[in-house]
C-alpha positions in Angstrom: 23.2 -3.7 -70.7 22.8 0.2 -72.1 23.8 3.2 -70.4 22.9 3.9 -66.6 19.6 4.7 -65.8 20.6 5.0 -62.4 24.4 6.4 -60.8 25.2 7.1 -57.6 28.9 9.1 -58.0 30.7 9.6 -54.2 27.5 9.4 -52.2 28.2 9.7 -48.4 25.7 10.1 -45.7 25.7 10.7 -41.7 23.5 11.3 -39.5 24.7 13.6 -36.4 22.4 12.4 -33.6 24.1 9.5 -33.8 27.7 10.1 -35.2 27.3 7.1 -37.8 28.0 7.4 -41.0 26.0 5.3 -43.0 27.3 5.5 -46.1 30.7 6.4 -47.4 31.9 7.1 -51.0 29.5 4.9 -52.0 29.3 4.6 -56.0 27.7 2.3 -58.3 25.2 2.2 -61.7 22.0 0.2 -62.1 21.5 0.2 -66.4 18.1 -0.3 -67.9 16.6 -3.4 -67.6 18.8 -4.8 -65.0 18.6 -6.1 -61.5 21.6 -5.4 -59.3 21.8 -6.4 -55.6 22.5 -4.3 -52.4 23.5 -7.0 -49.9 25.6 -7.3 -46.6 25.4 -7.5 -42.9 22.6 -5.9 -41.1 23.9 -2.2 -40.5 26.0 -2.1 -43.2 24.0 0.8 -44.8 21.5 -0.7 -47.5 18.4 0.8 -46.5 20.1 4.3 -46.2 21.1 4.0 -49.7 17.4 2.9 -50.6 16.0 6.2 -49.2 18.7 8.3 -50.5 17.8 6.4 -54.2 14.1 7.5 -53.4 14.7 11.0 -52.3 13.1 10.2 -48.8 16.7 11.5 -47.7 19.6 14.1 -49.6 23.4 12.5 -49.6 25.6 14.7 -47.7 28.3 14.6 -50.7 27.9 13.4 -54.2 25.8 12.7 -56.7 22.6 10.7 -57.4 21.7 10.8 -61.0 19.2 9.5 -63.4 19.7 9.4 -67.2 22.9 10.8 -65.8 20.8 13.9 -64.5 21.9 15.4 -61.0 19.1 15.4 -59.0 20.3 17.5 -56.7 20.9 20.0 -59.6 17.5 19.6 -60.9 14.8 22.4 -60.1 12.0 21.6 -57.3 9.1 20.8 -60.3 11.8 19.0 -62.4 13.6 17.0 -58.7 9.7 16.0 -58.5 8.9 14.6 -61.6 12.2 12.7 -61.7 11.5 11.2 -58.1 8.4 9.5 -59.4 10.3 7.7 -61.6 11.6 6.0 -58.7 9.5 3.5 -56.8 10.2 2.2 -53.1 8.7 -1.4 -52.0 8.7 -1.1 -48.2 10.2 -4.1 -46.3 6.8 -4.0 -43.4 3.4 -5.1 -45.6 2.1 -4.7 -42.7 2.9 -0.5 -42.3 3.1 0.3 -45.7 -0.1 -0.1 -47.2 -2.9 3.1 -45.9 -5.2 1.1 -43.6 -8.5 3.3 -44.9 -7.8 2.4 -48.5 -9.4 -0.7 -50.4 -7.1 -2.6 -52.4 -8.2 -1.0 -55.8 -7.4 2.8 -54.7 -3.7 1.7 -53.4 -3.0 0.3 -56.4 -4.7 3.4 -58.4 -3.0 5.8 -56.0 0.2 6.4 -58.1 -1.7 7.4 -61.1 -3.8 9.9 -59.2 -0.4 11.7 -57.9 1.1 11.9 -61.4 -2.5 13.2 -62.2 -3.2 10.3 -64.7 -6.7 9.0 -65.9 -7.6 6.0 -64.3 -8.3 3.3 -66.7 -10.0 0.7 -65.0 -8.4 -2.1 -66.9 -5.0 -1.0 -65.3 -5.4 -1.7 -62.0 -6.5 -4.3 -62.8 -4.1 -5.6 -65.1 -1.1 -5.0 -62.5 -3.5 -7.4 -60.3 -2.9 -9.9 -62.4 0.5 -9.3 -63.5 1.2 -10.2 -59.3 -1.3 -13.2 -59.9 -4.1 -11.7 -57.5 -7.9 -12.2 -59.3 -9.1 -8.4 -59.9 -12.0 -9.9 -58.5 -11.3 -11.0 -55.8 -8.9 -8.6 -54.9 -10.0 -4.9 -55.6 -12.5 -4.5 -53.1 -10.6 -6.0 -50.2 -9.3 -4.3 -47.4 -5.2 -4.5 -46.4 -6.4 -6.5 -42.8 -7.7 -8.6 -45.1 -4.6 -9.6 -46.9 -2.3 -11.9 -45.6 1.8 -10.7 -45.4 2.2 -12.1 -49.3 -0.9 -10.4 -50.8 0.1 -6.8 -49.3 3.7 -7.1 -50.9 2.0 -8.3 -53.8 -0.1 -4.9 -53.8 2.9 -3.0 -53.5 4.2 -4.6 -56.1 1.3 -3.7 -58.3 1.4 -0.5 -57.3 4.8 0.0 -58.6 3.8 -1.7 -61.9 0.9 0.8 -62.5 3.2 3.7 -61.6 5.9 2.8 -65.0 8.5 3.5 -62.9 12.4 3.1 -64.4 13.7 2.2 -61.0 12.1 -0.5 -58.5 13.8 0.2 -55.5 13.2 -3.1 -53.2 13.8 -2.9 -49.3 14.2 -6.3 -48.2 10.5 -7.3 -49.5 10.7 -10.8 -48.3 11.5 -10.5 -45.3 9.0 -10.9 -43.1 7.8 -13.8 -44.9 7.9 -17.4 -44.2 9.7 -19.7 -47.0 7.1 -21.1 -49.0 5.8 -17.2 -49.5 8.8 -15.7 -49.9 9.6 -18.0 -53.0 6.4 -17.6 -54.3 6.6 -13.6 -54.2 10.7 -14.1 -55.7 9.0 -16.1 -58.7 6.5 -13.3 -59.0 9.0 -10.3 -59.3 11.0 -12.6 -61.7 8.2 -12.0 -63.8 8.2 -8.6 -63.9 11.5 -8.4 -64.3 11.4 -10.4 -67.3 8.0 -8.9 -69.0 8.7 -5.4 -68.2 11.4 -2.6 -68.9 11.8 -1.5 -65.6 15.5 -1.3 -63.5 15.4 -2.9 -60.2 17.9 -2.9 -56.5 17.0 -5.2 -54.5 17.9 -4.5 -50.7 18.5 -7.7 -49.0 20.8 -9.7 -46.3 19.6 -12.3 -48.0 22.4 -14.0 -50.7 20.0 -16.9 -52.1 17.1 -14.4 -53.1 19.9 -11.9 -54.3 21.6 -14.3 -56.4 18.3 -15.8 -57.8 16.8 -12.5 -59.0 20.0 -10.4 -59.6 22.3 -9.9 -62.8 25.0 -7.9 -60.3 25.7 -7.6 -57.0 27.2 -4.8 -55.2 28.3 -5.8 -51.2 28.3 -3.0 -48.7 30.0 -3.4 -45.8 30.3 -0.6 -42.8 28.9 2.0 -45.8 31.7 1.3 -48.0 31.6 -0.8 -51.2 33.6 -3.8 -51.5 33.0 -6.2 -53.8 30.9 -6.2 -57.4 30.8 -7.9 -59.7 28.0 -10.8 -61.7 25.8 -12.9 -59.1 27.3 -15.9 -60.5 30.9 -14.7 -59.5 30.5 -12.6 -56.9 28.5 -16.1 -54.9 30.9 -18.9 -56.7 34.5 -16.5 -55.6 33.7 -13.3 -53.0 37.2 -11.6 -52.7 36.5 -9.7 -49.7 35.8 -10.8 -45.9 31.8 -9.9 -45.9 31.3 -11.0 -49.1 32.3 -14.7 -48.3 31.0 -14.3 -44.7 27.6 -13.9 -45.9 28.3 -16.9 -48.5 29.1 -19.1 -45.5 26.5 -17.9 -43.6 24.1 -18.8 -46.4 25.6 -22.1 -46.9 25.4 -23.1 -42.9 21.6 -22.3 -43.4 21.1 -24.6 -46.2 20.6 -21.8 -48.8 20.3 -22.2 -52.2 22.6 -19.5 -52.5 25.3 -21.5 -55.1 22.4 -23.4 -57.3 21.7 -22.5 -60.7 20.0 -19.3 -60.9 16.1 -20.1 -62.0 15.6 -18.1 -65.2 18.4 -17.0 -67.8 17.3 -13.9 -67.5 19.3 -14.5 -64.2 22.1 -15.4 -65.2 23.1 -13.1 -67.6 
């Protein structure tokens, strides 16, 4: 792995209408190329971190940097262009995707913020790069995609935008089995064909330790545990780390199998 592309340093967050603190000290790197993990128990802060990542929300304390540049410390113009390097897959298909927008303009979308030229062979090469036909595909409608396709979409749109960051909110979900390994084999894909950095936000160990090189475990906004998939799955040191192992183990989850890909496992 080469130097961090992404570093959260001391990041804390609260929110005051509600006393909790969401996230606290929280500090961990995500280098170039490489998929790392956000996992724990539901409210353990994941999805804060996602939108701090993003920039929907600002850490009350610390640092979020990319290329070790301080965002915070950036000017407006300059905090803006380093955001869009930074793209956020939405957990809902269903709420994420513009309703009034045909498949072909979601995807295109990105490119008209960052003021691009639309080459028509690039939507619809990120089409195929999620295995939906361009054909088929560009003029439809999002009520006309089933939960799978839409995520699929986001996923394209993500692709077109270049981004260095992939930030992925628990993308799968809301999806039955079958679809939710079909759309894990499809992100394997792009993590393999193209140099972009993902965190993937899930509760779920046996997607996290299919598609992840690290994990980092979060537990009441506080980091506990990192370390490789492999380990971190095979020998959790802390309480939620091996609380979510047996949980994925009383399920039947393929959470200690062989990773899929080498790319995996590294």
């Amino acid at each position: 792995m080469t130097a961090p592309v992404l570093e959260l340093r001391g990041v804390t967050k609260a929110y005051r209408r509600t006393g909790v603190v969401a996230a606290r000290n929280v500090s961990f790197t995500v280098s170039s190329g490489e998929a790392v993990g956000l996992i724990g128990p539901s409210g353990a802060g994941k999805s804060t971190i996602g939108r701090l990542v993003a920039g929907l929300e600002q850490p009350d304390a610390g640092t979020i940097a990319l290329d070790g540049a301080d965002l915070a410390g950036l000017g407006r113009r300059a905090r803006r262009a380093a955001r869009r390097r930074v793209h956020l897959v939405f957990q809902d298909p269903y709420a994420s995707l513009a309703a009034h927008m045909r498949v072909a303009d979601l995807v295109a979308e990105p490119l008209r913020i960052r003021k691009e030229r639309e080459a028509a062979g690039t939507v619809a090469a990120a089409l195929a790069s999620v295995r939906l036909d361009p054909a088929r595909y560009l003029g439809r409608w999002p009520h006309e995609l089933s939960g799978g396709e839409r995520q699929r979409v986001a996923l394209a749109r993500a692709l077109v935008g270049r981004p260095d960051v992939v930030v992925a909110d628990e993308p799968t979900a809301m999806l039955d089995p079958r679809v939710r390994a079909s759309l894990l084999e499809v992100m394997e894909e792009l993590r393999d064909r193209h140099a972009m950095s993902w965190l993937l936000i899930t509760h779920d160990l046996a997607a996290a330790r299919r598609f992840c090189h690290r994990l980092v475990v979060l537990d009441r906004g506080r980091v506990v545990e990192t370390g490789t998939a492999q380990a971190v799955v095979a020998a959790p040191a802390h309480p939620a780390t091996a609380a979510l192992v047996a949980a994925a183990r009383r399920l039947g989850a393929a959470a200690v199998a062989a990773p899929k890909t080498e790319a995996a496992a590294r």
